[in-house]
VMD Tcl script that draws the C-alpha trace (Angstrom):
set ca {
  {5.66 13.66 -47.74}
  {1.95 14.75 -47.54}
  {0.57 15.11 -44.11}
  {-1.77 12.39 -44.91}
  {0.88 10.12 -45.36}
  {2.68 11.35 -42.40}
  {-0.30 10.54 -40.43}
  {-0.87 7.12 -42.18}
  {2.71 6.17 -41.30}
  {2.08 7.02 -37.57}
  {-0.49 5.07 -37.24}
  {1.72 2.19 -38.96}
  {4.21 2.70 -36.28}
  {1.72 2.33 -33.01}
  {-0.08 -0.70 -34.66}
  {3.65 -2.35 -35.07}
  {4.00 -2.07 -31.61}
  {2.51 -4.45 -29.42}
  {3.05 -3.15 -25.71}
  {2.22 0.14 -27.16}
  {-0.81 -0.78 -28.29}
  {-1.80 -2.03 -25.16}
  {-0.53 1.05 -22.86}
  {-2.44 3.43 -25.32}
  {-5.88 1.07 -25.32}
  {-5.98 -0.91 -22.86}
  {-4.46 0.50 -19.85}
  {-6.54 3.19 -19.34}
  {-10.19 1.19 -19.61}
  {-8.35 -1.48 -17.20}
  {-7.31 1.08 -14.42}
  {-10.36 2.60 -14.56}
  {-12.50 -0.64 -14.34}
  {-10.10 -1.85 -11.18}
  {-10.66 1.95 -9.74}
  {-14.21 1.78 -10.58}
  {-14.89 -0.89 -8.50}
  {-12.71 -0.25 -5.65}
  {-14.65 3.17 -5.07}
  {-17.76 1.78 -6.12}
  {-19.39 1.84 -2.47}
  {-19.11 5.49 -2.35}
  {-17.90 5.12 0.84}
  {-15.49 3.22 3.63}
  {-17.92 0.50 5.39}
  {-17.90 -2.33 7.95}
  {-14.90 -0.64 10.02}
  {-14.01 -2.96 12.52}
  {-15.55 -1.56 16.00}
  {-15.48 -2.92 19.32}
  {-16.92 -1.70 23.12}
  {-17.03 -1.43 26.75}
  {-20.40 -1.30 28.02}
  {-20.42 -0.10 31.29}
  {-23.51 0.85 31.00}
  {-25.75 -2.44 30.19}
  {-28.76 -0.73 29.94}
  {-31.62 -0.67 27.49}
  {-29.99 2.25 25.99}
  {-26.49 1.33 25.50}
  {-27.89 -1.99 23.96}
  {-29.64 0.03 21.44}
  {-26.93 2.37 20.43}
  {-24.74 -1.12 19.64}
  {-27.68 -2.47 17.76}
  {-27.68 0.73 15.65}
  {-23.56 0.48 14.79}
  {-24.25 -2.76 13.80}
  {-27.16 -2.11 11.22}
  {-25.27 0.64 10.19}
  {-23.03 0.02 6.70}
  {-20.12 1.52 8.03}
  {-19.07 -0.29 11.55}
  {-18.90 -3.62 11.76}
  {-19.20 -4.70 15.88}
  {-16.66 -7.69 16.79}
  {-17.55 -7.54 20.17}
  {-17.27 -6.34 23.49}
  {-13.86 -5.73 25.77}
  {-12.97 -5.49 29.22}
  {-11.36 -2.75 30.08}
  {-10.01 0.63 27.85}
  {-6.38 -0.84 28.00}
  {-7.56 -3.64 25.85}
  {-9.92 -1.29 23.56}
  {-6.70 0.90 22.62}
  {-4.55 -2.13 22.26}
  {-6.88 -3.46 19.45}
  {-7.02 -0.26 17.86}
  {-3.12 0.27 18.31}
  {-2.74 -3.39 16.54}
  {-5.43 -2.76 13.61}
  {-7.88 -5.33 14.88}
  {-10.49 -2.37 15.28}
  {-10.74 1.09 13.74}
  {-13.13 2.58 16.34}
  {-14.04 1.40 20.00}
  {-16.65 2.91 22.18}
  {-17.06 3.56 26.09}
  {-20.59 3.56 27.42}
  {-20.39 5.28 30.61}
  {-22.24 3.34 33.74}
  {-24.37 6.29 34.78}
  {-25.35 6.86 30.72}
  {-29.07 5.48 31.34}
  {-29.69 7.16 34.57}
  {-28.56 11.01 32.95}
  {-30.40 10.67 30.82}
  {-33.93 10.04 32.80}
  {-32.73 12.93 35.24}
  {-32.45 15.02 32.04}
  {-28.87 15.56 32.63}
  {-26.10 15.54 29.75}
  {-24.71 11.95 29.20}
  {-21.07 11.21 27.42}
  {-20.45 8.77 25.31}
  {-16.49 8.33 24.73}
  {-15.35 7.21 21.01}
  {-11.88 6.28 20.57}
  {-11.09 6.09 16.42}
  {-7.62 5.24 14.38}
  {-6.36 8.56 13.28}
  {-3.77 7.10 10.87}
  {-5.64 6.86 8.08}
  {-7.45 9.87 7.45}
  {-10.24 8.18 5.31}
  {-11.38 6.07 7.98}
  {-11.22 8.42 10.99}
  {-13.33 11.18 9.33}
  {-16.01 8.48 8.18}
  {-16.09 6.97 11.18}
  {-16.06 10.16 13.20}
  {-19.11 11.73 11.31}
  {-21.22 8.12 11.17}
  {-20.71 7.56 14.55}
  {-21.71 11.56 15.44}
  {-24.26 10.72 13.48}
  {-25.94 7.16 15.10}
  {-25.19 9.03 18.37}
  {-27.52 12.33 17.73}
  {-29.93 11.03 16.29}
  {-30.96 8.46 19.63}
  {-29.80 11.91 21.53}
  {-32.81 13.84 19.59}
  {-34.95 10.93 19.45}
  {-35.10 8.22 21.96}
  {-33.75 10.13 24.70}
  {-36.40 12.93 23.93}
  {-39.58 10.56 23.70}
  {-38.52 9.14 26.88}
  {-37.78 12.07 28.42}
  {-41.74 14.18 26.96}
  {-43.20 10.39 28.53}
  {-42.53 11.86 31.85}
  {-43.92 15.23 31.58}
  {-40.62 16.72 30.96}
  {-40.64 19.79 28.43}
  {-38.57 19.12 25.37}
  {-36.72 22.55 26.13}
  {-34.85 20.30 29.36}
  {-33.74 17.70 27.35}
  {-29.72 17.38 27.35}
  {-28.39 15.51 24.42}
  {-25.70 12.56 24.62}
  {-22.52 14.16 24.35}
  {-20.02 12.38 22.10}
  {-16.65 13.06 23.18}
  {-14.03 11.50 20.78}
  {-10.31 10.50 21.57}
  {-8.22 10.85 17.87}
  {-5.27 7.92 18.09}
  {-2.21 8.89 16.16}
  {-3.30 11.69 14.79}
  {-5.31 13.90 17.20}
  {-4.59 17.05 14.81}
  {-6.25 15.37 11.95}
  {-3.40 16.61 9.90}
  {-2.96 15.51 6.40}
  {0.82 15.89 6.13}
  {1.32 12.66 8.25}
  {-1.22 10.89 6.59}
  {-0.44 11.74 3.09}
  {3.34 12.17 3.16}
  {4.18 8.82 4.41}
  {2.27 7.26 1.81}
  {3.90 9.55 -0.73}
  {6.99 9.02 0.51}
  {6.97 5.49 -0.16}
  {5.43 5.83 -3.86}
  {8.37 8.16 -4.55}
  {11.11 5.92 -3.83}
  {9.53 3.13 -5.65}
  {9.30 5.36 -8.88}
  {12.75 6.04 -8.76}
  {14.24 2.69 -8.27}
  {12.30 1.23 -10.63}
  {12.99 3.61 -13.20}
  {16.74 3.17 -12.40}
  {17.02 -0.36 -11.67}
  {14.59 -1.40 -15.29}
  {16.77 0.33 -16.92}
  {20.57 -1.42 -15.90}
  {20.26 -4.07 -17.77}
  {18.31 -3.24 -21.25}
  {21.15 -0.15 -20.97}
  {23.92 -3.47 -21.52}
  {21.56 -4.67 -24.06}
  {21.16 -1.72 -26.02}
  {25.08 -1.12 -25.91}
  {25.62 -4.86 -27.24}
  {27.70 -5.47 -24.11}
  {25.13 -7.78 -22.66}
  {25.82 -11.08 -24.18}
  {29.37 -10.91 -22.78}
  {28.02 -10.28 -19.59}
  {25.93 -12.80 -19.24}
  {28.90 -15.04 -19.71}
  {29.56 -14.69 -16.04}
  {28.31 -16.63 -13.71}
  {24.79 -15.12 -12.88}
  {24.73 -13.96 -9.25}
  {28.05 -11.53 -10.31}
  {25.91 -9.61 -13.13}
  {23.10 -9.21 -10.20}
  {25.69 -8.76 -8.05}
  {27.04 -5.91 -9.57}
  {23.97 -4.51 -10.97}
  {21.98 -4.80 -7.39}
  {24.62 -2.95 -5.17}
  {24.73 0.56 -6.67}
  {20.54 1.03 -6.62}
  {20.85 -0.55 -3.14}
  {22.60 2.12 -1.78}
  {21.00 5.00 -3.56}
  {17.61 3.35 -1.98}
  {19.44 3.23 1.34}
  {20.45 6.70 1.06}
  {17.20 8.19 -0.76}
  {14.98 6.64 2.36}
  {17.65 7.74 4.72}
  {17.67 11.61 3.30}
  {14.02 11.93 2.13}
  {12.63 10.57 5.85}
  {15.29 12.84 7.84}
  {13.75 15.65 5.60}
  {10.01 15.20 6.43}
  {10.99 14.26 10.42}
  {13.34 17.66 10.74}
  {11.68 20.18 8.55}
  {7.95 19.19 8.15}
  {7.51 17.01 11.49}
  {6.25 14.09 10.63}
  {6.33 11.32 12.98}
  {8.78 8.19 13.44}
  {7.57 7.02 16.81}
  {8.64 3.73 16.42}
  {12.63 2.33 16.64}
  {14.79 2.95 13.97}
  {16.40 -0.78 13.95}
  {12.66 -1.46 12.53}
  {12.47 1.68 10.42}
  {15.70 0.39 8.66}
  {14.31 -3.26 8.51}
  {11.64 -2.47 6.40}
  {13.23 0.02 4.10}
  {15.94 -2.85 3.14}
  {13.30 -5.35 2.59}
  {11.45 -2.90 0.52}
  {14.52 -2.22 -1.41}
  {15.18 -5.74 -2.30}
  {11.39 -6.48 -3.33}
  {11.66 -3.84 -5.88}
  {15.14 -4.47 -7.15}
  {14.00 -8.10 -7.66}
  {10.85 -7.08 -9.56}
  {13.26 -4.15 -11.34}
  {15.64 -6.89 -12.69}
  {13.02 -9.25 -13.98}
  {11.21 -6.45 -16.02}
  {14.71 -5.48 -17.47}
  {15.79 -8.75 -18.16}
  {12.73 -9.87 -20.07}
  {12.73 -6.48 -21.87}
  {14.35 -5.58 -24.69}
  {14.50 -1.78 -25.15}
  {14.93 1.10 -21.98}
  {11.65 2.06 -23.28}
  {10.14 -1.43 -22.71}
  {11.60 -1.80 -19.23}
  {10.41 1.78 -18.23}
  {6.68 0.86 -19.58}
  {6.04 -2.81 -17.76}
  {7.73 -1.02 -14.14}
  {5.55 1.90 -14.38}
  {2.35 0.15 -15.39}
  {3.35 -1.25 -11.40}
  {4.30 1.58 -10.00}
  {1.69 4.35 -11.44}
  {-1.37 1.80 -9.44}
  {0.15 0.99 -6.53}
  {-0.23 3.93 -4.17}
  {-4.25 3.93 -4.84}
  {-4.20 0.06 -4.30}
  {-1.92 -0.70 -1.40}
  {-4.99 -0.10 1.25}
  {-2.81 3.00 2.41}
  {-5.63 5.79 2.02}
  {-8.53 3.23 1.08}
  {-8.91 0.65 3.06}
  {-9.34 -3.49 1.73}
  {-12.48 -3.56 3.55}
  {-14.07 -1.50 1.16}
  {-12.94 -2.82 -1.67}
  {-14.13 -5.46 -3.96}
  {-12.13 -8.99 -3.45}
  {-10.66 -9.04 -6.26}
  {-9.15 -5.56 -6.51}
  {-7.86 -6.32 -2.71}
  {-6.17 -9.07 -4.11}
  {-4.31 -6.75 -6.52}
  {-3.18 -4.67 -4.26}
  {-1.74 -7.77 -1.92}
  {0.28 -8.70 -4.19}
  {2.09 -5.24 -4.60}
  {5.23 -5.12 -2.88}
  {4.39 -0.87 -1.77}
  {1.73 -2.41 0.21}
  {3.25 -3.78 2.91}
  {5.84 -1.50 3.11}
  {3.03 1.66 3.92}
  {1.52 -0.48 6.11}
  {4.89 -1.38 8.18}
  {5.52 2.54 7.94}
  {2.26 3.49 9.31}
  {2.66 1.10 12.06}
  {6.08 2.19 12.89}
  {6.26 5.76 12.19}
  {2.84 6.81 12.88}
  {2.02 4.49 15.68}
  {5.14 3.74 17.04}
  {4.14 -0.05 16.68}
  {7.13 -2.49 17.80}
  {8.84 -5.39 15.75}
  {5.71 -8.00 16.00}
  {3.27 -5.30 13.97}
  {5.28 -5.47 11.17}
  {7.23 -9.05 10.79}
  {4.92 -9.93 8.32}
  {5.21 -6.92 6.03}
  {9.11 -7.76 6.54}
  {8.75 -11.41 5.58}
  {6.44 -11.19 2.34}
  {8.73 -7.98 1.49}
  {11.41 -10.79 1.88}
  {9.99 -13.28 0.01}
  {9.19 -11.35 -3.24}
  {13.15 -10.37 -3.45}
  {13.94 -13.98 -2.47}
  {11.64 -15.56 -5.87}
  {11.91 -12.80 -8.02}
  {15.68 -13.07 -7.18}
  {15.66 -16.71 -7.84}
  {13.44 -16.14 -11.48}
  {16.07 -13.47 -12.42}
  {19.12 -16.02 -11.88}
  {17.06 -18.76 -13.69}
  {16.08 -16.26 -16.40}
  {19.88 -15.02 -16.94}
  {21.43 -18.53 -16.89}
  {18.70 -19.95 -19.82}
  {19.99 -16.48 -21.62}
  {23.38 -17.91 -21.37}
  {22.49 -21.16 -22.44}
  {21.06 -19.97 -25.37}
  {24.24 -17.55 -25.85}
  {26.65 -20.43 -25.68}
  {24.32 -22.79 -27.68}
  {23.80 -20.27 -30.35}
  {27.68 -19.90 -30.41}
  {28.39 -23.65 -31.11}
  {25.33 -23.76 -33.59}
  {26.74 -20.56 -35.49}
  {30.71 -22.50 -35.57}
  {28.90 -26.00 -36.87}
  {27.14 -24.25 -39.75}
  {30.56 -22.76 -41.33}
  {31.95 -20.21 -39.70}
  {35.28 -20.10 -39.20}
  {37.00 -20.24 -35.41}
  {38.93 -16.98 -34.69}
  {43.14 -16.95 -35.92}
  {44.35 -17.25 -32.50}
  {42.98 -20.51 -32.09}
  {45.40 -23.22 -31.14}
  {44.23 -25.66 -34.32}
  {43.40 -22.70 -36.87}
  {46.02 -23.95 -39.03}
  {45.46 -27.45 -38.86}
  {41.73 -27.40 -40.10}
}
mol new
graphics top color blue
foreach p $ca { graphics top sphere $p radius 0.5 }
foreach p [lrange $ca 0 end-1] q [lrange $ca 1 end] { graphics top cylinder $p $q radius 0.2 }
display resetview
């Protein structure tokens, strides 16, 4: 065969197959139009921010009004007391709080140094260095400017000014250290690659071996049954092993109780052997199964909200990443292992992890018993259009 025609015939083959086609075309324009868009701000804006203005002077009013014209804060409002600023932050209602200081106006006119105390979410790296630098940022420039003019108005040589100070509290992660933020996240991804490659791959296995019609026989729930309980313990023990190995040898965090730890890992188990059985069962080749779970799995890390937030994404790609099943589990890690968050932080990320295995579950028994309807149908069709019954029937010798 010439090499053109070896080339020819190639391009036969990929044009034959459909889901081919689209993974070599299509996939990589539509990932990068849906990552496109979700970085298309350049930057995290409107983080949640909230304050305690001790202060309430003319000053403090005009630091506020300058987070809230600013793209990256968004101010909810004021609090009470710093118990009640932490506990927002600690519940993700607010990524950054700030503390104006009662004496702040009165420093400054006696050209003494003023503090200004921010408080920022540490957990997600993204958000704490943005929100860190912006806020540095508002904060110098009223310390070089407005404090300054104020200060020359009264005959005071620029050379006595004293700048605001901005001290800054780190939540979660006061060493700014990458291994818990990253990890975690990474951690998660990992173990959803590796179920879903094994679990999309049980079933078009049976198919491929021509065992799967007489499997199918059974009653439903026994094939899922029997196909479920294997990858649920490998799951159990890859989260089990994996998370003891980044707590004992590279120290990252589980602050939060184990029960929950364990709560969220099953749920998160079940979502993906649920979406693991449908993609198998609707596939017919390994290599089909392994294409449609991967296509999930290869976006999900960069769309679960993990490292960029939903606030700074478009709608639409938001909406995406809700309805990926790695989403709430990093979330219900990061409250629980990073910020030692209790059972009511993550209930939700338990339930919707809960209801994905409990309908795709439910579409994978109604998918398995219209393949045996069709198996059973198709046998009766094949005996009324001449084909004989087996010898070992009862009447074989009477037709």
């Amino acid at each position: 065969m010439k090499l053109s025609e070896m080339i020819l015939d190639e391009w036969r083959e990929i044009m034959k197959d459909k889901r081919l086609l689209i993974v070599l075309f299509l996939i990589p324009i539509s990932y990068m139009f849906v990552f496109g868009s979700m970085y298309h701000h350049g930057q995290v804006q409107n983080l949640p921010t909230i304050y305690i203005d001790e202060s309430d002077s003319q000053l403090s009013k005009q630091i506020i009004q300058a987070f809230e014209t600013s793209f990256s804060f968004q101010v909810m409002g004021a609090v009470s007391t710093e118990k009640e600023l932490i506990h927002l932050i600690e519940t993700g209602q607010a990524a950054v709080g700030l503390v104006f200081p009662e004496d702040l106006s009165a420093n400054i006119k006696q050209g003494k140094q003023s503090e200004l105390l921010t408080f920022i979410d540490g957990s997600n790296m993204m958000v704490s260095n943005i929100a860190l630098r912006n806020a540095n940022e508002i904060i110098q420039t009223f310390s070089g400017g407005i404090s300054l003019r104020r200060l020359e108005a009264k005959g005071i040589d620029d050379t006595q000014a004293v700048s605001i100070h901005q001290s800054y509290r780190i939540l979660y992660n006061p060493g700014f250290s990458y291994g818990i933020f990253l990890l975690v996240g990474l951690f998660g991804a990992v173990i959803q690659q590796v179920l879903f490659l094994g679990i999309s791959l049980s079933i078009t296995r049976e198919k491929e071996r021509a065992r799967w019609s007489s499997y199918v026989k059974e009653y439903p729930w026994k094939v899922l049954y029997a196909k479920a309980v294997p990858y649920f313990l490998i799951g159990v023990f890859n989260i089990l092993m994996t998370y003891g190995l980044l707590l004992r040898l590279f120290h990252i965090p589980l602050l939060g109780s184990i029960i929950d730890f364990l709560a969220l890992s099953v749920a998160f188990i079940l979502s993906l052997l649920g979406i693991g059985f449908l993609a198998s069962l609707t596939a017919k080749t390994q290599l089909q199964a392994t294409q449609v779970t991967m296509l999930i799995a290869l976006p999900s890390f960069l769309l679960s909200g993990f490292t960029w937030p939903f606030s700074a994404m478009p709608s639409w790609v938001a909406a995406i990443g809700q309805a990926l099943p790695l989403t709430y589990f990093l979330h219900g890690m990061r409250e629980v292992a990073v910020k030692g968050n209790a059972w009511d932080q993550i209930s939700n990320d338990i339930f919707i992890l809960a209801m994905m295995a409990f309908t795709t579950f439910i579409l994978a028994i109604l998918i398995l018993l219209v393949q045996r309807k069709q198996l059973i149908y198709g046998k009766e069709e094949s005996n009324t259009n001449g084909i004989l019954p087996p010898t070992d029937c009862p009447n074989y010798r009477n037709l």
